[in-house]
N, C-alpha and C positions, 0 to 999 in steps of 0.2 A: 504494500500500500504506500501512498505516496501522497503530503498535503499541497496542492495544488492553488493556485486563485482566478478565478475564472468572470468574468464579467461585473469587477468589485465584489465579491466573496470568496469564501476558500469553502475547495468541496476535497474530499477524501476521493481518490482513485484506487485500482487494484483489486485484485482478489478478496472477496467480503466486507469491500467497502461500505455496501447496505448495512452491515453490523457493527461499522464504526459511528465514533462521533465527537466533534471538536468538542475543545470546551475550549474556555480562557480562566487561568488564574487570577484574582484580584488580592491583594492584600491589604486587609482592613486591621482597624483597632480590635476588633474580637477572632481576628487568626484569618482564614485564609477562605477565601469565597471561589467558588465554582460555576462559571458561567456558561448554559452549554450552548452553541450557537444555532441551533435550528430548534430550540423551546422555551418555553417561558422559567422554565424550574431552574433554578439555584440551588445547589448544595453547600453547605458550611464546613470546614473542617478545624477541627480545632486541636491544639499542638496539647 
């Protein structure tokens, strides 16, 4: 697989790409935020 950008966004390429998924890390005052780029939902992690 291979992350790519394509028409201003970035898409995942290769073999079971449908099974992957970006996210972006954020780092906040309460530890470390998960942002995933194709949904709404955030995940929190905390150290």
């Amino acid at each position: 697989m291979k992350l790519v950008q394509q028409n201003g966004h970035w898409e995942i390429e290769g073999p079971e790409s449908d099974r992957a998924r970006i996210a972006f890390a954020v780092l906040s005052d309460d530890g470390l935020t998960y942002q995933f780029a194709d949904c709404a939902a955030e995940e929190s992690v905390r150290p």
